[in-house]
PyMOL CGO cylinders between C-alpha atoms (Angstrom):
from pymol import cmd
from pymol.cgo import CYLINDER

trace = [
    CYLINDER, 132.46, -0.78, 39.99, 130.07, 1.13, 38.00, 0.3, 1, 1, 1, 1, 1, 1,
    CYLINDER, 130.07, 1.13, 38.00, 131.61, 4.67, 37.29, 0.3, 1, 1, 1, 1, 1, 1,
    CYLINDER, 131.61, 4.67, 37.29, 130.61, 6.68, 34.61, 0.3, 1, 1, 1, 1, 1, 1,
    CYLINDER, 130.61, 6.68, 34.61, 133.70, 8.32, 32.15, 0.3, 1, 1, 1, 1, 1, 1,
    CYLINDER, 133.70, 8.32, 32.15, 132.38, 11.62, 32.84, 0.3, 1, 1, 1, 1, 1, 1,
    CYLINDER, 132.38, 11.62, 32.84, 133.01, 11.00, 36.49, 0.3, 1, 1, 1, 1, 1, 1,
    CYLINDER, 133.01, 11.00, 36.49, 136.40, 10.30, 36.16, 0.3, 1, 1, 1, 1, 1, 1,
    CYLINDER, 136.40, 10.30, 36.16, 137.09, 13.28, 33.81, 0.3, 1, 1, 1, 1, 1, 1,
    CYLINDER, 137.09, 13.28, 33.81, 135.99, 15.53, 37.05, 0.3, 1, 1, 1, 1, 1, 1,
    CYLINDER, 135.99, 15.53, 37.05, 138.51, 13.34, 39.01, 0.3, 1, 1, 1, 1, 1, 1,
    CYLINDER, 138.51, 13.34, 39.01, 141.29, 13.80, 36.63, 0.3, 1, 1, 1, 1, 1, 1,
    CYLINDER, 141.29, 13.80, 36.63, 140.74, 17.60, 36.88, 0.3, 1, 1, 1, 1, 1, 1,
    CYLINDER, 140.74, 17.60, 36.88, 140.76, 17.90, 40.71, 0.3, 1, 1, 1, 1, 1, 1,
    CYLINDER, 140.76, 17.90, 40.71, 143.58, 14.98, 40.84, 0.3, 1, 1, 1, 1, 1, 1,
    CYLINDER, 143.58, 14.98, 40.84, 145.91, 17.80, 39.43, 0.3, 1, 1, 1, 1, 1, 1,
    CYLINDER, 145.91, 17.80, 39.43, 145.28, 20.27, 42.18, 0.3, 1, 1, 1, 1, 1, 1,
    CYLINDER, 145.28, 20.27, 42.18, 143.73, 18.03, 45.22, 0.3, 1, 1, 1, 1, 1, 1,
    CYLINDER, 143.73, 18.03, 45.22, 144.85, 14.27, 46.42, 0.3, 1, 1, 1, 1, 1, 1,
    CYLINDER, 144.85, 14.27, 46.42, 142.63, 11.88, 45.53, 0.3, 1, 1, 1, 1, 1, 1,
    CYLINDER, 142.63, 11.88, 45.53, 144.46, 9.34, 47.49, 0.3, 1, 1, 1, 1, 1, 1,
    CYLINDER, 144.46, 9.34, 47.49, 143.60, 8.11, 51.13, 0.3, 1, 1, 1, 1, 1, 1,
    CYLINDER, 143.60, 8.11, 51.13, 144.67, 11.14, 53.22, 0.3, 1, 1, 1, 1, 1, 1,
    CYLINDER, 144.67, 11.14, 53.22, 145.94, 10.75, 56.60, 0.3, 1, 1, 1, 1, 1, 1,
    CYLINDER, 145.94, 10.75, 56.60, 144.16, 12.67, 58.63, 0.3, 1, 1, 1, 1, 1, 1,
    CYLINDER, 144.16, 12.67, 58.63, 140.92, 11.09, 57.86, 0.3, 1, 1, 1, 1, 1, 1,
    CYLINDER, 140.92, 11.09, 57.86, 141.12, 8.01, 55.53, 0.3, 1, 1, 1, 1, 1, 1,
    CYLINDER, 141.12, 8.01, 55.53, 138.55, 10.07, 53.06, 0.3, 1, 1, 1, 1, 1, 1,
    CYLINDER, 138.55, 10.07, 53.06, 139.13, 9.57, 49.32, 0.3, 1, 1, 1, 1, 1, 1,
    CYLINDER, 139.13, 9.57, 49.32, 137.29, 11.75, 46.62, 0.3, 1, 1, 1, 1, 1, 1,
    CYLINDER, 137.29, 11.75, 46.62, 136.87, 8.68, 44.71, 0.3, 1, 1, 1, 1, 1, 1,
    CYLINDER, 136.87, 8.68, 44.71, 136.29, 6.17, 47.04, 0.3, 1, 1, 1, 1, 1, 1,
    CYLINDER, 136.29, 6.17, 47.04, 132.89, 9.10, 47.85, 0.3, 1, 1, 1, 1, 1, 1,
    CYLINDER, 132.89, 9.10, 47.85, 131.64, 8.92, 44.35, 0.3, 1, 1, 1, 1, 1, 1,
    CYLINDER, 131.64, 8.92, 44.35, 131.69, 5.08, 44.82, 0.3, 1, 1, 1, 1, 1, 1,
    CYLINDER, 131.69, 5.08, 44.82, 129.85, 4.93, 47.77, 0.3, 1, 1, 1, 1, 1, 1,
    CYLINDER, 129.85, 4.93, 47.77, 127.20, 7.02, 46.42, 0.3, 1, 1, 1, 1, 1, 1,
    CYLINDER, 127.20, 7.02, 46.42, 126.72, 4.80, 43.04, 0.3, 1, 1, 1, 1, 1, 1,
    CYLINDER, 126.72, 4.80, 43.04, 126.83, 1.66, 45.26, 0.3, 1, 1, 1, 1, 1, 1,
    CYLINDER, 126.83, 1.66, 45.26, 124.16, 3.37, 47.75, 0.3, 1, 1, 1, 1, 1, 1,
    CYLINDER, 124.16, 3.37, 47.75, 122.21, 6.43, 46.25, 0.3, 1, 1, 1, 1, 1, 1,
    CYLINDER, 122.21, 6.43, 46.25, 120.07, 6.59, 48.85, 0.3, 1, 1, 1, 1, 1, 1,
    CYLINDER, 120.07, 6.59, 48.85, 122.94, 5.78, 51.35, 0.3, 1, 1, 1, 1, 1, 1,
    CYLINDER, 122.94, 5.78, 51.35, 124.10, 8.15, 54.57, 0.3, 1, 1, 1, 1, 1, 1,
    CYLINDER, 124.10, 8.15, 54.57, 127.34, 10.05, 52.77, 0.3, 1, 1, 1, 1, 1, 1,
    CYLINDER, 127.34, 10.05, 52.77, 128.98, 13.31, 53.31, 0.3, 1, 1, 1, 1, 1, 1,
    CYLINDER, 128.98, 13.31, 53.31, 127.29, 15.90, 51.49, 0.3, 1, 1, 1, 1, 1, 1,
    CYLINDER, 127.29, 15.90, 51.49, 129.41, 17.62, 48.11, 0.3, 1, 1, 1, 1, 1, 1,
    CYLINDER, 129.41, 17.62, 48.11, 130.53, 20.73, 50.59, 0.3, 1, 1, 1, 1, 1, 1,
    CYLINDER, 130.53, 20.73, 50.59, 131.20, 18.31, 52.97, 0.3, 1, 1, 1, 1, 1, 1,
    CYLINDER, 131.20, 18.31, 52.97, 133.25, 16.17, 50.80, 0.3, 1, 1, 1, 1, 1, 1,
    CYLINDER, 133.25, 16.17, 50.80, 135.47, 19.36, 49.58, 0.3, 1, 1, 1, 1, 1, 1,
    CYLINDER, 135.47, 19.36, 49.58, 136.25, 20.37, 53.39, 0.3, 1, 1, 1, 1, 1, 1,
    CYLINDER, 136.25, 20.37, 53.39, 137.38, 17.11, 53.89, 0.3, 1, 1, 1, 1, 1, 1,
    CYLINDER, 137.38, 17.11, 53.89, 139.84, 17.82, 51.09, 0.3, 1, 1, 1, 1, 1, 1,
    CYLINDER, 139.84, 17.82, 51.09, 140.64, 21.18, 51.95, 0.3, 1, 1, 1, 1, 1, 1,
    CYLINDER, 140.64, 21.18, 51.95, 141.28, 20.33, 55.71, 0.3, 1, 1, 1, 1, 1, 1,
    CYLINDER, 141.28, 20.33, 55.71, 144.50, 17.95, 54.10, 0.3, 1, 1, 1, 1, 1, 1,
    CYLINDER, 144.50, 17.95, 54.10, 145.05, 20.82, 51.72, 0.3, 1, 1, 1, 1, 1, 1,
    CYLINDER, 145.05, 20.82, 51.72, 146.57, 23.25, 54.32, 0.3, 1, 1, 1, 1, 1, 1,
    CYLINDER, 146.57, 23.25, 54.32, 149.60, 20.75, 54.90, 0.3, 1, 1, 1, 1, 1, 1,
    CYLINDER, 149.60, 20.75, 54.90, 150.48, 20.07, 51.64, 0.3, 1, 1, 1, 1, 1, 1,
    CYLINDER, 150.48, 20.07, 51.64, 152.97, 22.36, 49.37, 0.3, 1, 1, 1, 1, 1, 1,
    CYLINDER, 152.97, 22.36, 49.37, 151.97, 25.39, 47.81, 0.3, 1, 1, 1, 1, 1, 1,
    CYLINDER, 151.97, 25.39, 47.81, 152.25, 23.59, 44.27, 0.3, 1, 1, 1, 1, 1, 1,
    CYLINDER, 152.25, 23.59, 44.27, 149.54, 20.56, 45.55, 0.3, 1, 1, 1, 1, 1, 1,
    CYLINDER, 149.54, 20.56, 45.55, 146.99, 23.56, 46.98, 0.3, 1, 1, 1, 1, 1, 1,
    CYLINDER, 146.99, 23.56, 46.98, 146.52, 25.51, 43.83, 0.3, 1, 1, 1, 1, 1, 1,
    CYLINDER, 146.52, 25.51, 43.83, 143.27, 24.43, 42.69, 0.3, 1, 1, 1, 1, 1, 1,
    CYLINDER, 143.27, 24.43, 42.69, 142.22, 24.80, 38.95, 0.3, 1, 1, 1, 1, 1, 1,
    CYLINDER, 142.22, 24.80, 38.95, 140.18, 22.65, 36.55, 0.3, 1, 1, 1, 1, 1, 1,
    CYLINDER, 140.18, 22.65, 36.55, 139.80, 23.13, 32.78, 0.3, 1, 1, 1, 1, 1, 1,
    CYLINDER, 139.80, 23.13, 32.78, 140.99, 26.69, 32.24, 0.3, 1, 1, 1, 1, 1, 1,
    CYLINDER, 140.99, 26.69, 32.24, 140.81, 26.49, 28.30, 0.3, 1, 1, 1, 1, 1, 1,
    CYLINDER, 140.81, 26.49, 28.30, 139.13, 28.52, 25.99, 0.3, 1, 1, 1, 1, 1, 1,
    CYLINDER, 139.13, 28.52, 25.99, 135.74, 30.90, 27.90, 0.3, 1, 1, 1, 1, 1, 1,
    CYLINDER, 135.74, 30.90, 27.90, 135.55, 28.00, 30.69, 0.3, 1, 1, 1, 1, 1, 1,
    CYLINDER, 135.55, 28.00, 30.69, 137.19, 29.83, 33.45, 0.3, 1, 1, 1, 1, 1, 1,
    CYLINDER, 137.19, 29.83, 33.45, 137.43, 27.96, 36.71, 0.3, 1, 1, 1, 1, 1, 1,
    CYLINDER, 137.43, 27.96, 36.71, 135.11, 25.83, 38.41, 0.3, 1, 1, 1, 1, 1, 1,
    CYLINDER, 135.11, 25.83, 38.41, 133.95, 25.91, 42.27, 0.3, 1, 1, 1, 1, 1, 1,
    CYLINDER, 133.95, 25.91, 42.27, 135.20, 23.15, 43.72, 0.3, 1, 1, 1, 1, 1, 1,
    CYLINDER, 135.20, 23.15, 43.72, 131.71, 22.67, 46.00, 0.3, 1, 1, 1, 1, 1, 1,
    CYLINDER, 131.71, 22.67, 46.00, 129.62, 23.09, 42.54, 0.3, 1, 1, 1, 1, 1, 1,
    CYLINDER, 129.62, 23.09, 42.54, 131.84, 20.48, 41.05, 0.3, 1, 1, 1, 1, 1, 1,
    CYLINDER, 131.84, 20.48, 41.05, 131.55, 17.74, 43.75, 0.3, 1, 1, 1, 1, 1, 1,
    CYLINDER, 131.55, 17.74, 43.75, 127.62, 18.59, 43.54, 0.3, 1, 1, 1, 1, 1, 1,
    CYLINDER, 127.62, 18.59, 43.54, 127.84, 18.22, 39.67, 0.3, 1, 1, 1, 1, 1, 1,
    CYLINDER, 127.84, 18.22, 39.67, 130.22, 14.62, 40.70, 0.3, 1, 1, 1, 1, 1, 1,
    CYLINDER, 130.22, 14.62, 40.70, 127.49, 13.53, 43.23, 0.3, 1, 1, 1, 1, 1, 1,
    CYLINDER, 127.49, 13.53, 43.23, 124.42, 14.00, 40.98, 0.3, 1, 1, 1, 1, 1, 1,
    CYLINDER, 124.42, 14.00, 40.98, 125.23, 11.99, 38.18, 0.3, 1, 1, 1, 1, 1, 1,
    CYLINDER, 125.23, 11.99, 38.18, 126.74, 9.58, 40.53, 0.3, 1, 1, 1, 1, 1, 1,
    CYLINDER, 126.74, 9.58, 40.53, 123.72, 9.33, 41.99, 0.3, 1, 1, 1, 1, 1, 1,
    CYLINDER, 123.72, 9.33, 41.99, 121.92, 8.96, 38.74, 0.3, 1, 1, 1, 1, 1, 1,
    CYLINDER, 121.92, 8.96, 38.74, 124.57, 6.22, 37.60, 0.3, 1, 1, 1, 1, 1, 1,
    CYLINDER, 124.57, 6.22, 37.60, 123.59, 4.48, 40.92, 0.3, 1, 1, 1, 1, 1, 1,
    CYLINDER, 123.59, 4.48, 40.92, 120.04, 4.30, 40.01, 0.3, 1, 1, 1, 1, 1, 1,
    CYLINDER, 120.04, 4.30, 40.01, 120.63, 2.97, 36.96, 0.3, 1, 1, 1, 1, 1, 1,
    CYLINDER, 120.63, 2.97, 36.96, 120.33, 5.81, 34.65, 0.3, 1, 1, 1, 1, 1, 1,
    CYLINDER, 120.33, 5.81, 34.65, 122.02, 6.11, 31.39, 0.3, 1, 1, 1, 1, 1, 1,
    CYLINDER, 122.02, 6.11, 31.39, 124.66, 9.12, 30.45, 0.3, 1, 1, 1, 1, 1, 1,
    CYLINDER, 124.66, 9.12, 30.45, 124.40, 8.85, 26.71, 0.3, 1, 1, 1, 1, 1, 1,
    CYLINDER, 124.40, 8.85, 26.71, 126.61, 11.07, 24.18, 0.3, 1, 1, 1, 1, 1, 1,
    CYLINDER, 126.61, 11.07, 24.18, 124.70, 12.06, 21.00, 0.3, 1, 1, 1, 1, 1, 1,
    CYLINDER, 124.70, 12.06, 21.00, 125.43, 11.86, 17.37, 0.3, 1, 1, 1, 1, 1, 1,
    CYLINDER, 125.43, 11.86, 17.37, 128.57, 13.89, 16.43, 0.3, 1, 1, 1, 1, 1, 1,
    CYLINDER, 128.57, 13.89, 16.43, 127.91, 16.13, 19.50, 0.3, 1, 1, 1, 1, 1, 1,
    CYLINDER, 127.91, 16.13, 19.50, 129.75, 18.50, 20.91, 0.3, 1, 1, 1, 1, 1, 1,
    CYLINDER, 129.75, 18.50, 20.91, 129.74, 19.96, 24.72, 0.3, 1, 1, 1, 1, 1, 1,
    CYLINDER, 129.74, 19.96, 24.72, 126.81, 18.27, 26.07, 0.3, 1, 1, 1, 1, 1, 1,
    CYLINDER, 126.81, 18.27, 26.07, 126.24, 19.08, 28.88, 0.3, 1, 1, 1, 1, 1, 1,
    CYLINDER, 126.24, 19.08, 28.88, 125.27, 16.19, 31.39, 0.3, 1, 1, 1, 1, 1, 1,
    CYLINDER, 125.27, 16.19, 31.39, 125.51, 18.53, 34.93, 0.3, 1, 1, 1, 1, 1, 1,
    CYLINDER, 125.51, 18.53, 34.93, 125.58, 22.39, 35.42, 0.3, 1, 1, 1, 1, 1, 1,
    CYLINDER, 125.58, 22.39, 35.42, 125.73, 23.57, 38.85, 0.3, 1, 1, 1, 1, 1, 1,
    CYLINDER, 125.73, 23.57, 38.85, 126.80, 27.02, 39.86, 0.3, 1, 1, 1, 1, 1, 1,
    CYLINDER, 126.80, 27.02, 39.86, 129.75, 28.01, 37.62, 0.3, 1, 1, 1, 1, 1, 1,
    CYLINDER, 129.75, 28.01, 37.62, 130.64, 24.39, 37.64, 0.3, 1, 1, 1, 1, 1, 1,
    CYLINDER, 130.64, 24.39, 37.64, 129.60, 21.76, 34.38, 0.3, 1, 1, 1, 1, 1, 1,
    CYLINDER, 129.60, 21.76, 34.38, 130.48, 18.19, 33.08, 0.3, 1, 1, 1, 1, 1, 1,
    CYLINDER, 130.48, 18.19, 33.08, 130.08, 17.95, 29.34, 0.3, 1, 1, 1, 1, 1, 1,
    CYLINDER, 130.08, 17.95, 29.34, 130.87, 15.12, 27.52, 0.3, 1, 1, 1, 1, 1, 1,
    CYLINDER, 130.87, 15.12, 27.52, 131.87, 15.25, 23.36, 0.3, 1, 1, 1, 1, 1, 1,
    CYLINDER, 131.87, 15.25, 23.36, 132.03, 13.15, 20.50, 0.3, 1, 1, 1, 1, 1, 1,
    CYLINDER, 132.03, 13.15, 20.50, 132.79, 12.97, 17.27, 0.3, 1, 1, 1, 1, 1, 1,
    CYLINDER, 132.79, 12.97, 17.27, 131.34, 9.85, 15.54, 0.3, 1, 1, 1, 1, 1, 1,
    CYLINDER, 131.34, 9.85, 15.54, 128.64, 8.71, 14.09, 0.3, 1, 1, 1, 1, 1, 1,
    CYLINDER, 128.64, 8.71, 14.09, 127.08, 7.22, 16.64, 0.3, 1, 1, 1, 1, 1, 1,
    CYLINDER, 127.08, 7.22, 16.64, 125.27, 7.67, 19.71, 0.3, 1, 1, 1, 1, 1, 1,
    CYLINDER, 125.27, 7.67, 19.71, 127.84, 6.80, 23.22, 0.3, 1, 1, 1, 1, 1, 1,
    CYLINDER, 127.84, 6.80, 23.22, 127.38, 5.34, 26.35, 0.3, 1, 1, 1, 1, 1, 1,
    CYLINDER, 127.38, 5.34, 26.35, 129.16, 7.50, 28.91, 0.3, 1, 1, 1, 1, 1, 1,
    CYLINDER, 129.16, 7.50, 28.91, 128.58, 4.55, 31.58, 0.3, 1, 1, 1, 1, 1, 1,
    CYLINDER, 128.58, 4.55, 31.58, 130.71, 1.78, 31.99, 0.3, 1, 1, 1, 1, 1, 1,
]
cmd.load_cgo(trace, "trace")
């Protein structure tokens, strides 16, 4: 499956606050989503805030440690809204599943690939070279 590293990076933040497993109640996965919508841009999927209730509506049950929801909190980022970060999740997957390129400059720092609300993806690098972010 075609998923682009920036993707994941979003996935790993959430993971730490929000299961990205099946959950019970519904059979909805965050990443199985972001699949389904690179496989199918155009496809018939939940939308972002639609995606995050299906999350939160799991959340309730699970301990207070699981439901505290945070992603990068270094530095002057602050934290992210979880509905601007599935948004920022869904557009480059949609991108990715249309074939478009992520691509990390020379030595380049904080790129941003997706700003939404007080949400962002950036991508860094530190070589020479220009980087796919696609896989």
């Amino acid at each position: 499956m075609r998923t682009t590293t920036l993707v994941i990076s979003v996935l790993s933040a959430l993971s730490a606050s929000v299961s990205v497993g099946p959950l019970k109640s519904t059979g909805f996965t965050f990443a199985q989503w972001v699949e389904d919508v690179i496989a199918d841009p155009n496809g018939d999927h939940l939308s972002p805030s639609e995606a995050v209730a299906a999350i939160d509506g799991v959340r309730t049950s699970l301990s207070t440690v699981l439901r505290r929801a945070s992603c990068e909190t270094s530095g002057n980022w602050g934290r992210a809204n979880a509905k601007d970060a599935a948004a920022c999740v869904e557009e480059l997957a949609r991108k990715g599943g249309q074939g478009n390129q992520c691509e990390i400059g020379f030595s380049s720092w904080f790129e941003d690939f997706c700003r939404i609300g007080n949400a962002k993806i950036t991508a860094s690098t530190g070589t020479q070279s220009k980087k796919s972010a696609n896989w």
